[in-house]
C-alpha positions as CSV (number, residue, x, y, z in Angstrom):
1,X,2.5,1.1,2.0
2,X,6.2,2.1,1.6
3,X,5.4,5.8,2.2
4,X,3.3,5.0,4.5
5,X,5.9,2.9,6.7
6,X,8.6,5.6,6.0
7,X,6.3,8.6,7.6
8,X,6.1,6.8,10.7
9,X,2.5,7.6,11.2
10,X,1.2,4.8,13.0
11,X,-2.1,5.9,12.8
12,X,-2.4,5.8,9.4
13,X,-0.5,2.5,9.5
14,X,-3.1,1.1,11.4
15,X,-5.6,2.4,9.4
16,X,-4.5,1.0,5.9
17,X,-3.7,-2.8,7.7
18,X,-7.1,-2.3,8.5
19,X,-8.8,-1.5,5.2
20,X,-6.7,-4.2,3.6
21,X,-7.6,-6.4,6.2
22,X,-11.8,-5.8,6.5
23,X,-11.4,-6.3,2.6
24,X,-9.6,-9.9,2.7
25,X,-12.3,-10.6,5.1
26,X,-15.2,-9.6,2.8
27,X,-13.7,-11.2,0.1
28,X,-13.4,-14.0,2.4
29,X,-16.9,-14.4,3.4
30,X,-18.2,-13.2,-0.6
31,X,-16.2,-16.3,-2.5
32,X,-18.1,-18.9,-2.0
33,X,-21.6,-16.7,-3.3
34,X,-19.3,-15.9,-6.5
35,X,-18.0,-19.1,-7.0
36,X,-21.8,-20.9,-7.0
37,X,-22.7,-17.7,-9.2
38,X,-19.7,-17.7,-11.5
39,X,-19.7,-21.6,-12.1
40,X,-23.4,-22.9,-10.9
41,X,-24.3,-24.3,-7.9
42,X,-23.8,-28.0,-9.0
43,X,-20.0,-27.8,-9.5
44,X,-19.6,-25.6,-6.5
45,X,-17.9,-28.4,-4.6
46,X,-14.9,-28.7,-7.3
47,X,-14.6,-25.2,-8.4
48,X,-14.8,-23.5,-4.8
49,X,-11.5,-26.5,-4.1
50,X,-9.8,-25.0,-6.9
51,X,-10.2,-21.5,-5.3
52,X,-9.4,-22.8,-2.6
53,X,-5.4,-24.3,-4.3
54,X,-5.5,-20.4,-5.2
55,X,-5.2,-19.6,-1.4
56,X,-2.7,-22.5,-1.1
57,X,-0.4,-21.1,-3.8
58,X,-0.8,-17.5,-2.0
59,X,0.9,-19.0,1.1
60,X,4.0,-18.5,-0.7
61,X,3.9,-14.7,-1.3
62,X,4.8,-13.9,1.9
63,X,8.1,-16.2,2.1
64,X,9.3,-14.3,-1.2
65,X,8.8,-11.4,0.3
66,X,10.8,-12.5,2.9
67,X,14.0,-13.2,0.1
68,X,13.4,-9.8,-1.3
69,X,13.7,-8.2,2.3
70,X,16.9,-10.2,2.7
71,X,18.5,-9.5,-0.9
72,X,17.5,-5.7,-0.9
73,X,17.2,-5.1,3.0
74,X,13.5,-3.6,2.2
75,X,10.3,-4.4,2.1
76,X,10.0,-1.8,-0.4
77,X,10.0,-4.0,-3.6
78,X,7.6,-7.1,-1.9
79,X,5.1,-4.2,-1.7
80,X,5.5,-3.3,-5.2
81,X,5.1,-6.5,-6.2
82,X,2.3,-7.5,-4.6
83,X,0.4,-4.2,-5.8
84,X,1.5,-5.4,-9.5
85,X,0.2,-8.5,-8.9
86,X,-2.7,-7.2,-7.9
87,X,-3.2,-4.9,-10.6
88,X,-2.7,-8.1,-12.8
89,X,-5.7,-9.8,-11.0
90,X,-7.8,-6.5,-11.8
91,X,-7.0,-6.5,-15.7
92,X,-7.6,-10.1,-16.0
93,X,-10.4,-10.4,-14.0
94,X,-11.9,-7.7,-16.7
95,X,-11.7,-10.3,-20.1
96,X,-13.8,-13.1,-17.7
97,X,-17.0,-13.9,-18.8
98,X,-19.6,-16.0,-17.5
99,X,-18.6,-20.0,-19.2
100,X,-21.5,-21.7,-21.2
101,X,-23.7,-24.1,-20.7
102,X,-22.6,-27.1,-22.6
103,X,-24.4,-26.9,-26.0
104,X,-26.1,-23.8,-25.4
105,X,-25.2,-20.3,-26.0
106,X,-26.4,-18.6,-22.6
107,X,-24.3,-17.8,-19.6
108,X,-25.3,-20.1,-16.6
């Protein structure tokens, strides 16, 4: 996004906001499938609430972005940060596996 904002080109601007956007909406709509999937339907209630604090704490991402605008004067480094973030999610998200059924030793 940095290049992106430098070059000027709105349409391209417009066109990765978008992408980013139609993708927070899919993932959106998709969590509560994975979430009954991931976890089993019967604790859906609890475990899609606790997805739900993870949105919570994300309401505070944008505010520090907001100090690292005002202590660099650039949006430059919030970007980077929220790409490393994000690149955090993706490694993690590859050592998850499936929990266990309570004395058993298959996935849900």
């Amino acid at each position: 996004m940095p290049s992106i904002i430098a070059s000027r080109d709105v349409l391209l601007l417009f066109l990765a906001v978008g992408v980013a956007y139609w993708q927070y909406g899919g993932g959106l709509s998709l969590m509560p499938a994975f979430t009954a999937d991931y976890f089993g339907a019967k604790n859906l209630g609890f475990n899609y609430g606790l997805v739900f604090i993870g949105w919570g704490v994300a309401f505070f991402i944008p505010q520090l972005a907001g100090y690292i605008k005002d202590a660099t004067g650039s949006l430059d480094y919030a970007f980077y940060l929220s790409g490393s973030l994000l690149a955090a999610a993706v490694v993690v998200s590859r050592f998850l596996h499936r929990p266990l059924i309570a004395n058993e030793d298959r996935p849900l």
